[in-house]
C-alpha positions as CSV (number, residue, x, y, z in Angstrom):
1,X,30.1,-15.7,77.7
2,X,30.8,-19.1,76.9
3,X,34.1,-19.9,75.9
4,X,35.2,-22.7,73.4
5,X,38.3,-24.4,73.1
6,X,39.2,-24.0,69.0
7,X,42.7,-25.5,67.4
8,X,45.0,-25.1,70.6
9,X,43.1,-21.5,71.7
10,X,40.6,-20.4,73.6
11,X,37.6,-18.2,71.5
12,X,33.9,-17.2,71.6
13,X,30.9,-17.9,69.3
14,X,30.5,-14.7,68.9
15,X,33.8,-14.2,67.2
16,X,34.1,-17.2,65.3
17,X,30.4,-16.8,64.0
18,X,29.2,-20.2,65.5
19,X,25.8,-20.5,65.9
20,X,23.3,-23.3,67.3
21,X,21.6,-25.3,64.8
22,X,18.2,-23.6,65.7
23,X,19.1,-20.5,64.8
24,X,19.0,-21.3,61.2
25,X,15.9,-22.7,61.5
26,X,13.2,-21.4,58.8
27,X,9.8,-19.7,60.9
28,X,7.8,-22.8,60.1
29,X,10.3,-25.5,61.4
30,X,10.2,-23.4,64.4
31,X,6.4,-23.2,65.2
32,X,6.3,-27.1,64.3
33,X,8.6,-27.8,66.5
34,X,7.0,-25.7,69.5
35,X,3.5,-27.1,68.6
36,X,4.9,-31.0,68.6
37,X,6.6,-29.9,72.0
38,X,3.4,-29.1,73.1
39,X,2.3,-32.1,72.1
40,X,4.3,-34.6,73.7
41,X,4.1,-32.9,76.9
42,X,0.1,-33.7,77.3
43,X,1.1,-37.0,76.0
44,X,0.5,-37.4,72.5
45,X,2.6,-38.3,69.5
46,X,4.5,-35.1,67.9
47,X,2.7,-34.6,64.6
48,X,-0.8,-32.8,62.9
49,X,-1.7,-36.1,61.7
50,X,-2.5,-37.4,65.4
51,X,-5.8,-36.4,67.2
52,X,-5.4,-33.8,69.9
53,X,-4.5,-35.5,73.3
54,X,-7.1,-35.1,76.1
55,X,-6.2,-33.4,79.4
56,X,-3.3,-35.5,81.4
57,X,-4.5,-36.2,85.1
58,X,-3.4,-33.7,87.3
59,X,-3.2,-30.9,84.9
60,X,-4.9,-27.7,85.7
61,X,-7.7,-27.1,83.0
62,X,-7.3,-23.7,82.6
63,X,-2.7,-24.8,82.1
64,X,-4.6,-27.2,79.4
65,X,-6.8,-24.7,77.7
66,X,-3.9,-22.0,77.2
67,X,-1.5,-24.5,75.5
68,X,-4.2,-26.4,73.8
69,X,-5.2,-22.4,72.1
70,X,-0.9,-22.1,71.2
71,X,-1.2,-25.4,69.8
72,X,-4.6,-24.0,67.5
73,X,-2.7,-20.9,67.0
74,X,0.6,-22.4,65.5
75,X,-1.2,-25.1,63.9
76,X,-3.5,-22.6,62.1
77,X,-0.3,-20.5,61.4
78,X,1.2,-23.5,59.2
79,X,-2.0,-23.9,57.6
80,X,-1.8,-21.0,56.4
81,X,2.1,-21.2,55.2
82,X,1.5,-24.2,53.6
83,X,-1.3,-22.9,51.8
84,X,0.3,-20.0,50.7
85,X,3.9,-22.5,49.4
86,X,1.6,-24.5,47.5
87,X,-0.2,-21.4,45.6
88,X,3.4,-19.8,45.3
89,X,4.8,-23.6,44.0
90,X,2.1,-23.7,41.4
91,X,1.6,-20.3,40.5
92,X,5.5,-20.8,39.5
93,X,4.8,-23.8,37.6
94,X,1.7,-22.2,35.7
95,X,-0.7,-25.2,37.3
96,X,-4.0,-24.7,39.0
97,X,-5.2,-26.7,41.9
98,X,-7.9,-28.5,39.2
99,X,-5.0,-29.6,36.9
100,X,-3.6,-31.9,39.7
101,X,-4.9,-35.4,40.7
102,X,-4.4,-36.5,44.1
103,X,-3.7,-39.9,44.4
């Protein structure tokens, strides 16, 4: 247990209620964040709006195949969210899809 030094006395987390920012993180902050890890670390920007980086040199294929699939997987998974925000958003706001331009 890790033990913080609070106003002139020593306490836990646990008993103060202190948690790590990521902890209050909502489910799709979360898998964004895992997939832009994922991301970086075969060399690409962070981001959906960036093509999907090619196999680094000296990478295993079959290492680059299972996190390229996580990166499909999450990526698909915020699709999906996002989808499903916008039809809540303008379901709320009594607005189809064909009532809005796109600019």
């Amino acid at each position: 247990m890790v033990k913080l030094w609070v106003f002139g006395a020593t306490a836990c987390r646990a008993c103060h209620g202190l948690t790590y920012p990521v902890q209050a993180e909502r489910e799709d902050d979360r898998l964004a964040r895992r997939a832009n890890k994922i991301r970086m670390r075969l060399g690409e920007e962070p981001g959906l709006s960036f093509p999907f980086p090619r196999r680094p040199k000296g990478m295993h294929r079959r290492t680059y195949d299972r996190l390229a699939q996580e990166v499909f997987d999450i990526e698909w998974r915020l699709e999906a969210m996002l989808a499903a925000k916008w039809q809540s958003m303008c379901s709320r706001l009594g607005v189809t899809d064909m009532d809005i331009d796109f600019i």
